[in-house]
PDB file of N, CA, C and O in Angstrom:
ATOM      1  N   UNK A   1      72.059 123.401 125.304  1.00  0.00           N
ATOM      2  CA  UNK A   1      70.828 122.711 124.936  1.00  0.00           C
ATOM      3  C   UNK A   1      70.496 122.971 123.475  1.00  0.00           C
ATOM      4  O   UNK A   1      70.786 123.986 122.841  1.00  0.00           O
ATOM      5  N   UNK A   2      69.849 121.907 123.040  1.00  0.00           N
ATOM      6  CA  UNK A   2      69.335 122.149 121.414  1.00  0.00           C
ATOM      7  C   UNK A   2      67.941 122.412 121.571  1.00  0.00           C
ATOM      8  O   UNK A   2      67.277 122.259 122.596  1.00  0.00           O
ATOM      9  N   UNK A   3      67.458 122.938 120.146  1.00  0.00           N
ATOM     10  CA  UNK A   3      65.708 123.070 120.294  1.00  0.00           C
ATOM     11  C   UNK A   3      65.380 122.193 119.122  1.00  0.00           C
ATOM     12  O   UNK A   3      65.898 122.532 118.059  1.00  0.00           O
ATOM     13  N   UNK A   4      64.490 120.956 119.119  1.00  0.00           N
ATOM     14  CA  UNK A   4      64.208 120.360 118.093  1.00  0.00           C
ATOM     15  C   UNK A   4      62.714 120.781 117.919  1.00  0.00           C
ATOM     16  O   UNK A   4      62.409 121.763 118.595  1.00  0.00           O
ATOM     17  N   UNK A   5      61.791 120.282 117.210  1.00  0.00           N
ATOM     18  CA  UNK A   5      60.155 120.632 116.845  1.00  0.00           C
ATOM     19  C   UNK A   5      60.090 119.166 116.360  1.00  0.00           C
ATOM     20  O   UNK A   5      60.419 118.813 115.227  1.00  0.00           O
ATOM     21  N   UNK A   6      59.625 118.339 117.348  1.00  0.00           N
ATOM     22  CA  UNK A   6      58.858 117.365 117.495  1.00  0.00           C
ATOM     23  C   UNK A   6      57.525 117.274 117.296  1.00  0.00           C
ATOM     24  O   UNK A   6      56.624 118.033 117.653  1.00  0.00           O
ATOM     25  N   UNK A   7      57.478 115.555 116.261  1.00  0.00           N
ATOM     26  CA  UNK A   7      55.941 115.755 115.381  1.00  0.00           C
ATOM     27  C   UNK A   7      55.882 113.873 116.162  1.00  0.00           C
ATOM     28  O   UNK A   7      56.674 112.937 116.267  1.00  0.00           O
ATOM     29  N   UNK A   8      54.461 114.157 116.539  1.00  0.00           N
ATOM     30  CA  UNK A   8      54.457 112.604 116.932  1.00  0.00           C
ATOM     31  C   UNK A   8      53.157 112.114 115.800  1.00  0.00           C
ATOM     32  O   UNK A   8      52.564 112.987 115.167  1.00  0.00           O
ATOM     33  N   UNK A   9      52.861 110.882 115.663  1.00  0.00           N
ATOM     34  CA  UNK A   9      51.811 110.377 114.654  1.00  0.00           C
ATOM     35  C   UNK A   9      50.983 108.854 115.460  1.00  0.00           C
ATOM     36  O   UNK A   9      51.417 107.951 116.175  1.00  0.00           O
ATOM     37  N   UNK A  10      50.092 109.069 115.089  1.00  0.00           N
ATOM     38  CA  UNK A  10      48.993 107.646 115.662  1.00  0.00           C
ATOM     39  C   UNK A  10      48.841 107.799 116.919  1.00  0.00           C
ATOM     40  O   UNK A  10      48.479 108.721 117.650  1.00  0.00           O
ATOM     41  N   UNK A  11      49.256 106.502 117.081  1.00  0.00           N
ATOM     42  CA  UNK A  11      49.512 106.131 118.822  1.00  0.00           C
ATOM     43  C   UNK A  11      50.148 107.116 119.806  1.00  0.00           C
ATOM     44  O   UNK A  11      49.733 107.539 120.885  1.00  0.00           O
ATOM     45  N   UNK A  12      51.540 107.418 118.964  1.00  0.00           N
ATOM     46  CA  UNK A  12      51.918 108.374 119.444  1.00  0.00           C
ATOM     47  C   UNK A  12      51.482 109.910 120.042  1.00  0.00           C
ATOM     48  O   UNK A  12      52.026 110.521 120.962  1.00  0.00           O
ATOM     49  N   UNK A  13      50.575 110.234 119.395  1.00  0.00           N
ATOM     50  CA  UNK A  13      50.003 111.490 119.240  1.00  0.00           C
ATOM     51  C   UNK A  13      49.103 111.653 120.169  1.00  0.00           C
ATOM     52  O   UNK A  13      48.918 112.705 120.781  1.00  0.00           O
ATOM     53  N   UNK A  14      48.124 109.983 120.414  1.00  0.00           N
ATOM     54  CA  UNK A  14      47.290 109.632 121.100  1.00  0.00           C
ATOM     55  C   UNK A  14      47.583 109.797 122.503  1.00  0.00           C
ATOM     56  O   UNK A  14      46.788 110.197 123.354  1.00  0.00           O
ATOM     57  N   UNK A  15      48.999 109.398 122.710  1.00  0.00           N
ATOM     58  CA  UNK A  15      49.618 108.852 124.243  1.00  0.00           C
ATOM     59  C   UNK A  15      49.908 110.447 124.878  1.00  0.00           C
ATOM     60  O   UNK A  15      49.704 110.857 126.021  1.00  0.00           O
ATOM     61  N   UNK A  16      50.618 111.376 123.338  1.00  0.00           N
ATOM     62  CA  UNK A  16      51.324 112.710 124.183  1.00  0.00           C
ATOM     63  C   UNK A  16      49.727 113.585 124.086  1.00  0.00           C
ATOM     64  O   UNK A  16      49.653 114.400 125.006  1.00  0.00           O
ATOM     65  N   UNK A  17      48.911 113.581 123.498  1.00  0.00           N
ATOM     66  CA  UNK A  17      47.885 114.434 123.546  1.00  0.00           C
ATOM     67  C   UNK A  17      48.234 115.796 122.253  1.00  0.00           C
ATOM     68  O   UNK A  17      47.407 116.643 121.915  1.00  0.00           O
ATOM     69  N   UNK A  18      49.483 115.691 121.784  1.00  0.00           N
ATOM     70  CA  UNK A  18      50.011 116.503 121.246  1.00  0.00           C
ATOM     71  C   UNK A  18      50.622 116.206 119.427  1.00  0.00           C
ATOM     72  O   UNK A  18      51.347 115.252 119.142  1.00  0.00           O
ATOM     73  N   UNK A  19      50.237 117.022 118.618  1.00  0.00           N
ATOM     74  CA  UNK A  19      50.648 116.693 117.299  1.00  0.00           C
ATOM     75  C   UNK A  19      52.008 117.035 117.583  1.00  0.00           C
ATOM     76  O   UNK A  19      52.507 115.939 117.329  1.00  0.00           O
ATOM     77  N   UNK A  20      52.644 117.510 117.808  1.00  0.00           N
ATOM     78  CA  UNK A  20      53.828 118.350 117.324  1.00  0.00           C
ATOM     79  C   UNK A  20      54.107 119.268 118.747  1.00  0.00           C
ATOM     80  O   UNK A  20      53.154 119.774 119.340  1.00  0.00           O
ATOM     81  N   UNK A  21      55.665 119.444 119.280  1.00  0.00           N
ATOM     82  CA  UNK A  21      56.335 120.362 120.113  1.00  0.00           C
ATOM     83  C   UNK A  21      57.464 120.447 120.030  1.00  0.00           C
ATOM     84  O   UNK A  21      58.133 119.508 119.598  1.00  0.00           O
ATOM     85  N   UNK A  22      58.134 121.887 120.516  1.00  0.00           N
ATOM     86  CA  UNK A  22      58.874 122.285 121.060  1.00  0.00           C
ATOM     87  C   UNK A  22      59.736 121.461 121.827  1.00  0.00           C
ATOM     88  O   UNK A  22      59.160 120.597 122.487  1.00  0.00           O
ATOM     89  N   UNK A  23      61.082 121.515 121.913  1.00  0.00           N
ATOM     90  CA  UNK A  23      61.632 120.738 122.722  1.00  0.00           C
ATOM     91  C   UNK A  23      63.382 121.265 122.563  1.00  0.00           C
ATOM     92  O   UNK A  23      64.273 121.386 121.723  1.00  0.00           O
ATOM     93  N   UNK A  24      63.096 121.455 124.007  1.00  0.00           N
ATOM     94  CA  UNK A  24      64.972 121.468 124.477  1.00  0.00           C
ATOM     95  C   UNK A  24      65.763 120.286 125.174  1.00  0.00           C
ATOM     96  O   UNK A  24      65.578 119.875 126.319  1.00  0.00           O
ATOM     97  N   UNK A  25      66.658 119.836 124.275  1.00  0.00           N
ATOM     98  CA  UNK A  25      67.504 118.839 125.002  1.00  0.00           C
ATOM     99  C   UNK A  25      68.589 118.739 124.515  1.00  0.00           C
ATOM    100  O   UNK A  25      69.049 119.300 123.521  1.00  0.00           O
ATOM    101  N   UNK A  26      69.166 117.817 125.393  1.00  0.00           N
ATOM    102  CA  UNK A  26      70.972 117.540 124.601  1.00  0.00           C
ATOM    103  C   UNK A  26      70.995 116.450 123.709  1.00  0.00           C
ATOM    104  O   UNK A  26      72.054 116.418 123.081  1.00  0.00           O
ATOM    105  N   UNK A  27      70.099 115.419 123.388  1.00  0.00           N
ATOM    106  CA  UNK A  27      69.646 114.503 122.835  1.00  0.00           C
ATOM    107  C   UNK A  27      70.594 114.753 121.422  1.00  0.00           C
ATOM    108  O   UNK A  27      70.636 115.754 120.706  1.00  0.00           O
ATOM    109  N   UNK A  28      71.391 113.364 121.291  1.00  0.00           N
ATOM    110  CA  UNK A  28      72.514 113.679 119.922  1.00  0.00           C
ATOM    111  C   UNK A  28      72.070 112.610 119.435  1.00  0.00           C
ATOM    112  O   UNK A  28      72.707 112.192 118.468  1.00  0.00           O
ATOM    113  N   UNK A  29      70.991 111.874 119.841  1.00  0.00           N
ATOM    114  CA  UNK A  29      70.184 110.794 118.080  1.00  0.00           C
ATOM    115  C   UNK A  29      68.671 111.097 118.638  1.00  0.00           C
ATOM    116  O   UNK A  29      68.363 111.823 119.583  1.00  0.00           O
ATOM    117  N   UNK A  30      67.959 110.459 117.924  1.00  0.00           N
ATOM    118  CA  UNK A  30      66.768 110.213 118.127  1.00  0.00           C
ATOM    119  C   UNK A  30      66.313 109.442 119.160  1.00  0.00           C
ATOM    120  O   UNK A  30      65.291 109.730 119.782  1.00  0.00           O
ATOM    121  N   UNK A  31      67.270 108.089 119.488  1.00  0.00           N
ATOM    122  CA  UNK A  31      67.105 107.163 120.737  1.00  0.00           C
ATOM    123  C   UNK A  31      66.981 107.824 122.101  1.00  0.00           C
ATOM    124  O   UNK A  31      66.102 107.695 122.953  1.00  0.00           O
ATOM    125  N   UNK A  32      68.320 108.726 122.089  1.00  0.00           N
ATOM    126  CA  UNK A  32      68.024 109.078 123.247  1.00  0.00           C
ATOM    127  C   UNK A  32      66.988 110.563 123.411  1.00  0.00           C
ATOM    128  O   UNK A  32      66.808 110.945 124.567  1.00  0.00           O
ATOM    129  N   UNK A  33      66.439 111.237 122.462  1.00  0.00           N
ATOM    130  CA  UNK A  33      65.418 112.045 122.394  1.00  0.00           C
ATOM    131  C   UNK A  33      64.061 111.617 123.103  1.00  0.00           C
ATOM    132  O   UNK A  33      63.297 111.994 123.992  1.00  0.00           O
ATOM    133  N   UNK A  34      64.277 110.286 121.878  1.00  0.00           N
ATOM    134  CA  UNK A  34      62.807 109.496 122.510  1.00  0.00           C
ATOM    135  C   UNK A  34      62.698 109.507 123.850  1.00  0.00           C
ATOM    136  O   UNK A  34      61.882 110.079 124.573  1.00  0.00           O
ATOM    137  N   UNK A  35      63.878 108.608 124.174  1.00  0.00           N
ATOM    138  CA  UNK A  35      64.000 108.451 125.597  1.00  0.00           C
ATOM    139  C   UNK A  35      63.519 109.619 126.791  1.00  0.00           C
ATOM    140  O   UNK A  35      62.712 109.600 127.719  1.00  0.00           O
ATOM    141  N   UNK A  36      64.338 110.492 126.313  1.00  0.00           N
ATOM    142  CA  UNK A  36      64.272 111.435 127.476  1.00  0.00           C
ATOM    143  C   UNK A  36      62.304 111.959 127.290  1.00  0.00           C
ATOM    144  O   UNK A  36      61.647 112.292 128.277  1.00  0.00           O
ATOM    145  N   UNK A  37      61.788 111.916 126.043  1.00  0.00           N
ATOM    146  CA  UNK A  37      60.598 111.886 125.878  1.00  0.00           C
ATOM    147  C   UNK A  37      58.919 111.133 126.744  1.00  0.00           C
ATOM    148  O   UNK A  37      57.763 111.408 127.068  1.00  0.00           O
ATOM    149  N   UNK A  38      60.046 109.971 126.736  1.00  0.00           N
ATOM    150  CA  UNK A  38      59.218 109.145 127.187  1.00  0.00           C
ATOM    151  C   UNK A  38      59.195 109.588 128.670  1.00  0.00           C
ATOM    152  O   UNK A  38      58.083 109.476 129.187  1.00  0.00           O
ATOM    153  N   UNK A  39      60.165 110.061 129.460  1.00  0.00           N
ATOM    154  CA  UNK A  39      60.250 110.392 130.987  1.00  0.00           C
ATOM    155  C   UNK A  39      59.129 111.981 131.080  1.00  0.00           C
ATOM    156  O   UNK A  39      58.859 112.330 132.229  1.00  0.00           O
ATOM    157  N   UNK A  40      58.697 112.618 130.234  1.00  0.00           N
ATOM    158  CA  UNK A  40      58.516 113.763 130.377  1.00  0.00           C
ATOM    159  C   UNK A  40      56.763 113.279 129.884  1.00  0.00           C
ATOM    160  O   UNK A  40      55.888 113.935 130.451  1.00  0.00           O
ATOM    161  N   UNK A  41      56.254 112.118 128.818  1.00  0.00           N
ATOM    162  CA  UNK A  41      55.240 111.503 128.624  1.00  0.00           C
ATOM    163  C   UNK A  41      55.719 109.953 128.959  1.00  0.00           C
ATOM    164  O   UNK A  41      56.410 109.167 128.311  1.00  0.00           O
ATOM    165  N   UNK A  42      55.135 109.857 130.102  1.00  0.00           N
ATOM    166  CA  UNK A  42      55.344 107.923 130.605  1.00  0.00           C
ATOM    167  C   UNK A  42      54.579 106.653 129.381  1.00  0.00           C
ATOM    168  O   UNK A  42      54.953 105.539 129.012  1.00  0.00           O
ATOM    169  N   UNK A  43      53.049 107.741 128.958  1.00  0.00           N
ATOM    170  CA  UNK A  43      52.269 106.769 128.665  1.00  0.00           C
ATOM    171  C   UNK A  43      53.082 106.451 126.818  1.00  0.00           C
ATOM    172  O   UNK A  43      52.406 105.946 125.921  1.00  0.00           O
ATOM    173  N   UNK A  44      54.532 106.862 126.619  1.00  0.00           N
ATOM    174  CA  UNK A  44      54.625 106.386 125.788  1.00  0.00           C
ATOM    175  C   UNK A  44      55.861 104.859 125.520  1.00  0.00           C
ATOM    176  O   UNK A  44      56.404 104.196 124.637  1.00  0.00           O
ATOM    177  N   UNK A  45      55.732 105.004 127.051  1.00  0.00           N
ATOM    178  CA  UNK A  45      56.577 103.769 127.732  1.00  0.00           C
ATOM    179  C   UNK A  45      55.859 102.656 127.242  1.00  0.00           C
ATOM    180  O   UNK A  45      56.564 101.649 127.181  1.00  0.00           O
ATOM    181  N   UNK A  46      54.327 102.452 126.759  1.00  0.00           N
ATOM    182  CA  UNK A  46      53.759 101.100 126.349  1.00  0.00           C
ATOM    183  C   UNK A  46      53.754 100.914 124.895  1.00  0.00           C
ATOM    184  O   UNK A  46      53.115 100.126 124.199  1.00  0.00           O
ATOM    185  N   UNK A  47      54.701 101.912 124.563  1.00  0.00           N
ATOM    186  CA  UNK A  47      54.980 101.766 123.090  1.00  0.00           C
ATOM    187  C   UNK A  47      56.466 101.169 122.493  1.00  0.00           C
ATOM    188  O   UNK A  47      57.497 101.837 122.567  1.00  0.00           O
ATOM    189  N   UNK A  48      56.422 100.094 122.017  1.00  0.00           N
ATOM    190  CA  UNK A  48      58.054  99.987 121.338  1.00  0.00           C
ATOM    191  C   UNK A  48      58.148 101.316 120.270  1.00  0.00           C
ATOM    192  O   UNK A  48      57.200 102.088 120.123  1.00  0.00           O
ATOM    193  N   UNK A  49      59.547 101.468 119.494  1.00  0.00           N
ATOM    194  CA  UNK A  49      60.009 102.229 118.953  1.00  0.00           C
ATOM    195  C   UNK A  49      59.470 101.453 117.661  1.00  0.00           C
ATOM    196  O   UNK A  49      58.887 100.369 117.700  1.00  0.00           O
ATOM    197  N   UNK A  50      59.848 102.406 116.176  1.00  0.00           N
ATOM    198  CA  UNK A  50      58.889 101.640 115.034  1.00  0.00           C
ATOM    199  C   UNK A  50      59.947 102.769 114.019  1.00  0.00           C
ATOM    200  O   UNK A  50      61.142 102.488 113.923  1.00  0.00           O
ATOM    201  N   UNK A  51      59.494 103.784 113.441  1.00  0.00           N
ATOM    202  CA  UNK A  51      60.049 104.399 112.753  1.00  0.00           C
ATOM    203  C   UNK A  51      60.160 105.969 113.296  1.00  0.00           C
ATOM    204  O   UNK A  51      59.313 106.539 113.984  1.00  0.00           O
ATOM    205  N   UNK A  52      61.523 106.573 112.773  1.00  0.00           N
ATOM    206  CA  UNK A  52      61.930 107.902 112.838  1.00  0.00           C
ATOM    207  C   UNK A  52      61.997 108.444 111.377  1.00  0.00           C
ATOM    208  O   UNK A  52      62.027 107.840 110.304  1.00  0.00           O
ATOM    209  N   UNK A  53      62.014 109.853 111.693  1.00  0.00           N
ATOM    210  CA  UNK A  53      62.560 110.535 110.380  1.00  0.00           C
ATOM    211  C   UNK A  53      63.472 112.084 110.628  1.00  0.00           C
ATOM    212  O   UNK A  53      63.099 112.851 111.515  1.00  0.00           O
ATOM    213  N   UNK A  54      64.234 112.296 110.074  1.00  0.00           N
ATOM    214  CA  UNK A  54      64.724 113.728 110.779  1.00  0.00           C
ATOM    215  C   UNK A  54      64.750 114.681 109.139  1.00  0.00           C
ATOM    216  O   UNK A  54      65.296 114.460 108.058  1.00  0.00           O
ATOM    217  N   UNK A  55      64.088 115.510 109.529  1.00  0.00           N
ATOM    218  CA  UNK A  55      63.682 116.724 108.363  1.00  0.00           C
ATOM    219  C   UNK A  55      63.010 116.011 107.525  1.00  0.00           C
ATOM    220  O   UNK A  55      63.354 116.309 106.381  1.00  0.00           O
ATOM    221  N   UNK A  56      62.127 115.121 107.550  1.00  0.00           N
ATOM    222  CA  UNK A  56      61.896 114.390 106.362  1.00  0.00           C
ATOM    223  C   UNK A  56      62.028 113.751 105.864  1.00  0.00           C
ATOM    224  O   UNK A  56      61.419 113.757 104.795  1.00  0.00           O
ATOM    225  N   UNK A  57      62.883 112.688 106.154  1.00  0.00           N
ATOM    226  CA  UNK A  57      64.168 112.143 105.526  1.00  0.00           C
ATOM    227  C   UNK A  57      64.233 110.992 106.697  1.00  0.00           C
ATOM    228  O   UNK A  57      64.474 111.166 107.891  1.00  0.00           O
ATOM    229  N   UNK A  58      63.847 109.338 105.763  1.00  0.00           N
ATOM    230  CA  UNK A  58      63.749 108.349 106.872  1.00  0.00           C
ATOM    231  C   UNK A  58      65.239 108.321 107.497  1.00  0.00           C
ATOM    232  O   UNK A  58      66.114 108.508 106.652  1.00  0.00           O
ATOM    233  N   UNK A  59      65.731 108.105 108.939  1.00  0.00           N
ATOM    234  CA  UNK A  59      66.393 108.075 109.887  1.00  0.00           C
ATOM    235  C   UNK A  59      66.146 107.144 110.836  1.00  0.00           C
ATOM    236  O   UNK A  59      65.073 106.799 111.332  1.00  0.00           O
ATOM    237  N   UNK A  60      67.836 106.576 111.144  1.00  0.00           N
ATOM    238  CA  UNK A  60      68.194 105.575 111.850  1.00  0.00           C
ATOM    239  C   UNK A  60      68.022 105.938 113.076  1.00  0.00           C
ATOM    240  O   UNK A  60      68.114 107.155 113.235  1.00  0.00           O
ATOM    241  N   UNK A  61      67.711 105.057 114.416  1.00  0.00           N
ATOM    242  CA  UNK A  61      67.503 105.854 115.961  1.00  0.00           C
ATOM    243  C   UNK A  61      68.401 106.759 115.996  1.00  0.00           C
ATOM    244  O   UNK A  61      68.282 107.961 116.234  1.00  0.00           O
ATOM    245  N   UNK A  62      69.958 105.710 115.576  1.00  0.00           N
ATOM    246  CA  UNK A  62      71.361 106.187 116.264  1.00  0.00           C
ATOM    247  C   UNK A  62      71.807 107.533 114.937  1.00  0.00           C
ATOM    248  O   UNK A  62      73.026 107.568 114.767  1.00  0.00           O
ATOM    249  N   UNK A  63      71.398 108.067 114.475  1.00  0.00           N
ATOM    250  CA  UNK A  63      71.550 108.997 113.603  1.00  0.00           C
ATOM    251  C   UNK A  63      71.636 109.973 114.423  1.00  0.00           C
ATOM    252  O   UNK A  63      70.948 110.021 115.443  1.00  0.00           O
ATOM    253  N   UNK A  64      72.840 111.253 113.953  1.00  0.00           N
ATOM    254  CA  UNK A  64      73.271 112.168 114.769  1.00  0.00           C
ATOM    255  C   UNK A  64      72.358 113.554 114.724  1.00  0.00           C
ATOM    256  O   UNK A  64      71.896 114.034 113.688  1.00  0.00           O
ATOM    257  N   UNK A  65      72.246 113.926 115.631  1.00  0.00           N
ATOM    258  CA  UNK A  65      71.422 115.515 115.819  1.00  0.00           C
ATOM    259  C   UNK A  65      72.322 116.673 116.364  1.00  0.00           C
ATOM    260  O   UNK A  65      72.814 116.927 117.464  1.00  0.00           O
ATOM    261  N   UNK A  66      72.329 117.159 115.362  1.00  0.00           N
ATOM    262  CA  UNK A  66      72.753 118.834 116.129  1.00  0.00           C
ATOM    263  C   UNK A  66      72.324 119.992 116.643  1.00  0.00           C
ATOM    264  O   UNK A  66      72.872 121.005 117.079  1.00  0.00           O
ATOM    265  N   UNK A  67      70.918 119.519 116.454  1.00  0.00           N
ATOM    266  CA  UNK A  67      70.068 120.651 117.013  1.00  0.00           C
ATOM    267  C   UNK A  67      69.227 121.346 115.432  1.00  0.00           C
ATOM    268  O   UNK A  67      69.651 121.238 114.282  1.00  0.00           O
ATOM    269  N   UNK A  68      68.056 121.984 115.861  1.00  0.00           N
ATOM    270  CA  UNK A  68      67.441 122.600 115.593  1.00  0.00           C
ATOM    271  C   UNK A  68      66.672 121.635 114.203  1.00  0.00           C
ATOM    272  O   UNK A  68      66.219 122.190 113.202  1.00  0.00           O
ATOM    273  N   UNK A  69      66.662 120.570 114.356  1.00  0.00           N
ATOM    274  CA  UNK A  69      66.097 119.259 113.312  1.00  0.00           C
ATOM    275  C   UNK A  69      64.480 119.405 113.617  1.00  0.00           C
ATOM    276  O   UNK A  69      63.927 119.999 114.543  1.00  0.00           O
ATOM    277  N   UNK A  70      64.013 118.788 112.712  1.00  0.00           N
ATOM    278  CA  UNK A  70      61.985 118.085 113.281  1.00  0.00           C
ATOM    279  C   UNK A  70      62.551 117.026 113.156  1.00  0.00           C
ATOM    280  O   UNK A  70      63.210 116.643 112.189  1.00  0.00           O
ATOM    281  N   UNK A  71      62.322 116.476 114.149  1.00  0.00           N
ATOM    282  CA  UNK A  71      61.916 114.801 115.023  1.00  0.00           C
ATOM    283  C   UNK A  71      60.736 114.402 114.440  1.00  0.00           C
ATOM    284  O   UNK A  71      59.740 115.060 114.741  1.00  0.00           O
ATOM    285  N   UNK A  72      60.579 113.253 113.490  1.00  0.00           N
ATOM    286  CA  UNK A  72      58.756 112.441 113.522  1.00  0.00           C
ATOM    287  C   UNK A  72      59.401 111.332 114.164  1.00  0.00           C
ATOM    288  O   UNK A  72      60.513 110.806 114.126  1.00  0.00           O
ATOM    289  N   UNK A  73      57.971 111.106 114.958  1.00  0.00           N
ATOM    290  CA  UNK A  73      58.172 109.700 115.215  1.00  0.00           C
ATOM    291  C   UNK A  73      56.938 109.311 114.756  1.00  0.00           C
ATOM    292  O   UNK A  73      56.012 110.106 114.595  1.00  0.00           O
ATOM    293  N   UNK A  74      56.858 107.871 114.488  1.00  0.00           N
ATOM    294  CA  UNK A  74      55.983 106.976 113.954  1.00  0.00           C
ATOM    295  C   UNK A  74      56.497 105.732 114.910  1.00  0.00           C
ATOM    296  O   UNK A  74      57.571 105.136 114.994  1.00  0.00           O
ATOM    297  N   UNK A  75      55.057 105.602 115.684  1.00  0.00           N
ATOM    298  CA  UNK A  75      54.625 104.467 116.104  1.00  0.00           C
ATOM    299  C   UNK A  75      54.470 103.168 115.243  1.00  0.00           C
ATOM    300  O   UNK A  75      53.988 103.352 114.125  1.00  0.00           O
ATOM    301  N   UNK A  76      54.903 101.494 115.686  1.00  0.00           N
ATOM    302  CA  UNK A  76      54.345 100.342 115.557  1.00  0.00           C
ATOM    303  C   UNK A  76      53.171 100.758 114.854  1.00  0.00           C
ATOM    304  O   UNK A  76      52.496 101.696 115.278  1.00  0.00           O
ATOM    305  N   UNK A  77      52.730  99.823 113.297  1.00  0.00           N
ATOM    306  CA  UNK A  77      51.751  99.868 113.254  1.00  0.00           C
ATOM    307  C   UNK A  77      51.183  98.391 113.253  1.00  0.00           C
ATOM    308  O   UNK A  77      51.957  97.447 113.090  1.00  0.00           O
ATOM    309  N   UNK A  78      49.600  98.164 113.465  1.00  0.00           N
ATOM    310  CA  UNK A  78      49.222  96.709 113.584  1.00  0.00           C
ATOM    311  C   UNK A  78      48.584  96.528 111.638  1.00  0.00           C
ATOM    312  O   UNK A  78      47.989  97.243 110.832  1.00  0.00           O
ATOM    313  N   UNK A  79      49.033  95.473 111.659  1.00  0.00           N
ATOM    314  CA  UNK A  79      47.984  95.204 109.778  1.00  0.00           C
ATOM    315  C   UNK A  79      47.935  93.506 109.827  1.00  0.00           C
ATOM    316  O   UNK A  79      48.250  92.638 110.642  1.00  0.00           O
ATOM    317  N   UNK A  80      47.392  93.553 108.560  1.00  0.00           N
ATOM    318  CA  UNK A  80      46.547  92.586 108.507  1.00  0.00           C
ATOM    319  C   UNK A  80      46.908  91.970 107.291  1.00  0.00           C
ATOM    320  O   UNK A  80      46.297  90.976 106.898  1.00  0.00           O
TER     321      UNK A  80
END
């Protein structure tokens, strides 16, 4: 298992109740991080995907993880 430190933002943050966690998984991009994310918080199932970043640094879903990275995610935003 890997340990990432997951940062969620907006909506996101809204849905997990949580700025930022801890997290063990085997998750080798961000897609399937999310994913397994979303099973552990459902209510972020009413969210499409929007933007990632890994260490800082904008990132593709399918971008590779080896562990011990920060995950942001950034929610859809609505504008005008």
């Amino acid at each position: 298992m890997k340990q990432f430190t997951v940062k969620w933002f907006a909506a996101y943050r809204e849905a997990t109740g949580l700025a930022q966690e801890q997290v063990k998984s085997g998750a080798s991009s961000p897609a399937e991080l999310f994913s397994q994310m979303t099973e552990q918080h459902p209510e972020l199932g009413q969210y499409s995907r929007a933007l990632v970043a890994i260490n800082d640094q904008m990132a593709s879903w399918d971008a590779p993880l080896s562990g011990d990275e920060q995950v942001l995610f950034f929610p859809p935003v609505a504008g005008g």
